[in-house]
C-alpha positions in Angstrom: 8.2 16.8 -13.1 7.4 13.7 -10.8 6.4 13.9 -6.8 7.4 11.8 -4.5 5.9 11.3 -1.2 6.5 9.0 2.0 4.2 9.0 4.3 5.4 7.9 7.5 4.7 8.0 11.3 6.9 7.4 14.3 9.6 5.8 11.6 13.4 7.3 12.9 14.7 3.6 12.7 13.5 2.7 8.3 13.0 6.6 7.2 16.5 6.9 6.2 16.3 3.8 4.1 13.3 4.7 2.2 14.4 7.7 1.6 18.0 6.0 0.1 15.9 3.8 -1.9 14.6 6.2 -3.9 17.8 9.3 -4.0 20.3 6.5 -4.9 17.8 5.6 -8.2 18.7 7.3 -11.7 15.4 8.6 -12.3 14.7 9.8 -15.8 12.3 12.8 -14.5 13.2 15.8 -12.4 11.7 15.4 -9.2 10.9 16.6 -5.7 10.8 14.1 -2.7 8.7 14.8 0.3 8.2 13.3 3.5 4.9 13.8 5.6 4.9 13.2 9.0 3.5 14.6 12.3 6.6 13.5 15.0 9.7 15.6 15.8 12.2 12.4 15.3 11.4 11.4 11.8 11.0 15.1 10.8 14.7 16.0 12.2 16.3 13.0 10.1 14.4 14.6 7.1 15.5 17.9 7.6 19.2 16.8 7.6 18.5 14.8 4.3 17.2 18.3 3.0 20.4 19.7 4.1 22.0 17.4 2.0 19.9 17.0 -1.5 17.7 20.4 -1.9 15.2 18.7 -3.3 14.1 16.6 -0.5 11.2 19.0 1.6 9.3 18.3 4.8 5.2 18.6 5.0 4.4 18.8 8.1 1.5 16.3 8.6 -0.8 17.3 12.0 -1.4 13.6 13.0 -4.8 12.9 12.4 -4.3 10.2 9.8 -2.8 9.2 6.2 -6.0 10.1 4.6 -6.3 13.1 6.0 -2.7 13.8 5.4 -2.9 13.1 1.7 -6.0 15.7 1.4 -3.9 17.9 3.0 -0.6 17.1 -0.1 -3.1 17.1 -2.9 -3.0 21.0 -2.9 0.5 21.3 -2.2 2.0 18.8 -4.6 3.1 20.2 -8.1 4.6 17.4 -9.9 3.0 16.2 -13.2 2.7 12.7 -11.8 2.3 11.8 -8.2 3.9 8.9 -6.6 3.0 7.9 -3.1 5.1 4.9 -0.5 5.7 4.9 3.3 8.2 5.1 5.2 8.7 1.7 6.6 8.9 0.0 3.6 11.9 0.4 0.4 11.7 0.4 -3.3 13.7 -1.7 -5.3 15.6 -0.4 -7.5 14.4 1.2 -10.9 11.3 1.0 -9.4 10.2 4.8 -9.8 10.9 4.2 -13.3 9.0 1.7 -14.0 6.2 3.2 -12.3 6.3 6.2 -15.0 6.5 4.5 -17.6 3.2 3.5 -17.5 2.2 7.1 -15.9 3.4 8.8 -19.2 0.6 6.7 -21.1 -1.8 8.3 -21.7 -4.4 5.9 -21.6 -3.3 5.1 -17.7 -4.3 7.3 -14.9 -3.3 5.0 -11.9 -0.2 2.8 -11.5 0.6 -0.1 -8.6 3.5 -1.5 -7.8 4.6 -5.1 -7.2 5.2 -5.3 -3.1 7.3 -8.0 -1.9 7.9 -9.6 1.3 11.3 -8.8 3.3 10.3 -11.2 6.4 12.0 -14.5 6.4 9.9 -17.3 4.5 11.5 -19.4 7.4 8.8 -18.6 9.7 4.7 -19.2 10.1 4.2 -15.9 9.6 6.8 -14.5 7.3 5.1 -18.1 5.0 1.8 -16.0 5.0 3.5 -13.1 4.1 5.1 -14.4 1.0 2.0 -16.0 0.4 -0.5 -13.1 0.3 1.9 -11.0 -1.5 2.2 -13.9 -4.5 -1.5 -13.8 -4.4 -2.4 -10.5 -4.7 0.5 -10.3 -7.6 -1.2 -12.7 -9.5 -4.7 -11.1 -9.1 -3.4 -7.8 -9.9 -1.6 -9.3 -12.9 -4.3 -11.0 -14.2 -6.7 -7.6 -14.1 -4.7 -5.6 -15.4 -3.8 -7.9 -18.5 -7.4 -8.3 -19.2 -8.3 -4.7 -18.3 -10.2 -5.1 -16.0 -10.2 -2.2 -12.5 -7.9 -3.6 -9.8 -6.9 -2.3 -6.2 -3.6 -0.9 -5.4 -1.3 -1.2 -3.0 -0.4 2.1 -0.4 2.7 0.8 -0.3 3.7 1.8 -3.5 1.0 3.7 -6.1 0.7 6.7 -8.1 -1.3 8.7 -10.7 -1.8 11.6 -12.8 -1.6 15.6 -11.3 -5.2 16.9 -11.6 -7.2 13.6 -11.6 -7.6 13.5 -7.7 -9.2 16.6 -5.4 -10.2 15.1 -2.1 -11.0 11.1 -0.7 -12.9 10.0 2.0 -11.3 9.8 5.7 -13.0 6.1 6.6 -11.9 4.0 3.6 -8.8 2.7 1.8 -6.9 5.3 -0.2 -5.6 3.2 -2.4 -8.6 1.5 -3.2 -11.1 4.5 -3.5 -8.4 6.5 -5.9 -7.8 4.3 -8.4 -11.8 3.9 -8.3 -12.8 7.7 -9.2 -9.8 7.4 -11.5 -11.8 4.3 -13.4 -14.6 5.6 -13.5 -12.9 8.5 -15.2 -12.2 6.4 -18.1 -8.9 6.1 -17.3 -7.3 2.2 -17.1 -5.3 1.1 -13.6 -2.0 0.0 -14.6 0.3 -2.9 -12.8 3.9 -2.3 -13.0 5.0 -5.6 -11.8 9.1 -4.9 -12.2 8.8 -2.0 -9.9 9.5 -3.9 -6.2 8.5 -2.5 -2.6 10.0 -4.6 -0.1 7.7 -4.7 3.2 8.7 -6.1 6.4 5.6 -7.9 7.9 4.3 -8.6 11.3 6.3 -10.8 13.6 3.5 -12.0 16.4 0.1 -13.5 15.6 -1.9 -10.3 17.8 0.4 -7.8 15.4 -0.9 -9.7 12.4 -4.4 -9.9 13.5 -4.7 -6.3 14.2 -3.0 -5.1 10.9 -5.1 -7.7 8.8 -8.4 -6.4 9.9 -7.4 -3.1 9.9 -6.6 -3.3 6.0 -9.8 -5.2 5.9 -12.2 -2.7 7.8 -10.4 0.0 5.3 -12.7 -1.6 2.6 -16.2 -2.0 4.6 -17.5 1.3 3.3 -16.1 1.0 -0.2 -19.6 0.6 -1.2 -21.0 3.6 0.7 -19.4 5.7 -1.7 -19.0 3.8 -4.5 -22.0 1.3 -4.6 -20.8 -0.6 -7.6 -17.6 -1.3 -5.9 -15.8 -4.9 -7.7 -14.1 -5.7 -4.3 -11.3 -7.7 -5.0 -10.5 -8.4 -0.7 -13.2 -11.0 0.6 -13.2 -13.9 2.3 -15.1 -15.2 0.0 -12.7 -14.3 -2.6 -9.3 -15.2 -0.9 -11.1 -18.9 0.1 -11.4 -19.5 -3.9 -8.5 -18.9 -5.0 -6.2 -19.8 -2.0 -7.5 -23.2 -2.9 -5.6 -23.2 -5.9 -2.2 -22.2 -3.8 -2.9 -25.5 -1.4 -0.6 -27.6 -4.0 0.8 -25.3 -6.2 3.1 -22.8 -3.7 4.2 -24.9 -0.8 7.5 -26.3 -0.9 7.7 -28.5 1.4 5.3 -30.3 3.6 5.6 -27.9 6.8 5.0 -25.0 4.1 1.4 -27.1 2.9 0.6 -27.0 6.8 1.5 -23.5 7.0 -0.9 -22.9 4.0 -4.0 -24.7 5.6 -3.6 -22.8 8.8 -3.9 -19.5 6.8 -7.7 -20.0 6.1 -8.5 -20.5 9.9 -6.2 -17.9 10.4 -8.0 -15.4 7.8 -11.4 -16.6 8.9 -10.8 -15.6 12.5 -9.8 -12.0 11.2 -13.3 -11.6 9.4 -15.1 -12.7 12.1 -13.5 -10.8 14.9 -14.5 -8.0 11.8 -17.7 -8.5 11.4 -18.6 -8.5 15.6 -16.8 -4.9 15.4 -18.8 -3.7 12.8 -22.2 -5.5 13.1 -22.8 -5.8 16.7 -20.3 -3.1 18.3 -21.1 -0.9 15.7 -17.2 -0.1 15.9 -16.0 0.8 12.1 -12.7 2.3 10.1 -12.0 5.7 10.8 -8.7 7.3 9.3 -5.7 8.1 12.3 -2.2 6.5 12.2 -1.6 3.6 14.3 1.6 1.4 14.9 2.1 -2.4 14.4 5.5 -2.4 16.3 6.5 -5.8 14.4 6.8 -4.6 11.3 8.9 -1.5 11.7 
């Protein structure tokens, strides 16, 4: 028996596609599919899809964050395995089966998916898009092939039933669960056929925000786990994006494109570290819209 979940907040306009993605699939597992949301306009499309296919269900989720809403799933969900997306994003299809096939190992207690830009390459920022989302394949790749712990992606991740009780409210889900599920003993998996497509931001404010939002998500990692291996630095992403400088653009307004991301990234982890270390403004768990993306 396999779970489903979409998490998803103020999303009337891409719930109904996320939720295609996945009942139009031939899944080799029984399974349930539930969307958690707190607002009355995704819930009613929901509840018509439920009308519909009886095993689609609606949790209600009271609004105070994904986090919070997850905690809140855990003791509700009664699937074997436990797959988790959103729902302004789509999976590609066969993608929930890829995904268990490495969940029915059982060597594997966490599996991420392989998320893909949908904006247009076309454009500066849909560039960065394609860009970061090659990057982070190929680091996620790379650590899983040499079995080694990697983060994964909310946008499409899953694990085991009975590994997970409770997670923090002020960091990253999908980094701290596939943590306590490595230090468990159990190896993180990459499934790197199974695609979630993910519309990204359209104005350079939207993309600031989201960026260091994601990035603040990971400032207290070490908090609760002090022996953290954070994958998402600066640091990190200035080491290896040098290797992309030559190798991924395709033309020569794409190689500008690619030096204006490290300005770009730099300005995001400043603006983060005056938040944190001289506001003393940090993460906390609570949904929150980046209207360019939906």
């Amino acid at each position: 028996m396999l779970s489903i979940v979409i998490t998803a907040f103020k999303e009337p306009k891409t719930i109904g596609r996320a939720m295609d993605a996945i009942l139009t699939q031939d899944i080799d597992e029984e399974y349930e599919l539930i969307v958690a949301c707190p607002d009355k306009e995704t819930r009613d499309i929901v509840l018509d899809y439920s009308k519909k296919y009886k095993w689609v269900k609606h949790f209600h989720d009271p609004g105070k964050g994904k986090s919070y809403a997850l905690n809140l799933l855990f003791k509700e969900l009664t699937g074997d395995y436990w797959l988790f997306t959103d729902g302004d994003v789509y999976l590609g299809d066969g993608a929930v089966n890829h995904m268990l096939k490495y969940l029915r190992d059982k060597n594997v207690g966490c599996v991420c998916g392989h998320v893909l830009s949908s904006s247009p390459r076309s454009t500066k920022l849909g560039y960065w898009s394609h860009l970061l989302a090659y990057g982070a394949h190929l680091a996620r790749k790379e650590r899983f092939e040499s079995n080694n712990f990697l983060e994964c992606s909310g946008y499409l991740f899953g694990f085991k039933n009975g590994l997970i009780k409770k997670i923090p409210l002020d960091v990253a889900e999908d980094s701290i669960i596939p943590y306590m599920i490595w230090k468990k003993g159990y190896s993180i998996a990459y499934a790197k056929d199974a695609y979630v497509y993910v519309k990204n931001p359209e104005h350079f404010s939207d993309w600031l925000k989201q960026r260091k939002r994601t990035a603040g998500a990971h400032s207290k990692l070490t908090y609760y786990a002090p022996e953290f291996p954070k994958m998402k630095s600066f640091k990190n992403e200035a080491l290896k994006g040098l290797k992309w400088v030559w190798s991924y653009p395709k033309n020569f307004k794409e190689f500008v494109w690619t030096l204006e991301l490290f300005p770009a990234r730099l300005l995001m982890w400043v603006m983060l570290y005056y938040e944190e270390k001289i506001k003393g403004k940090s993460y906390n768990d609570g949904w929150e819209r980046v209207e360019s993306t939906k």
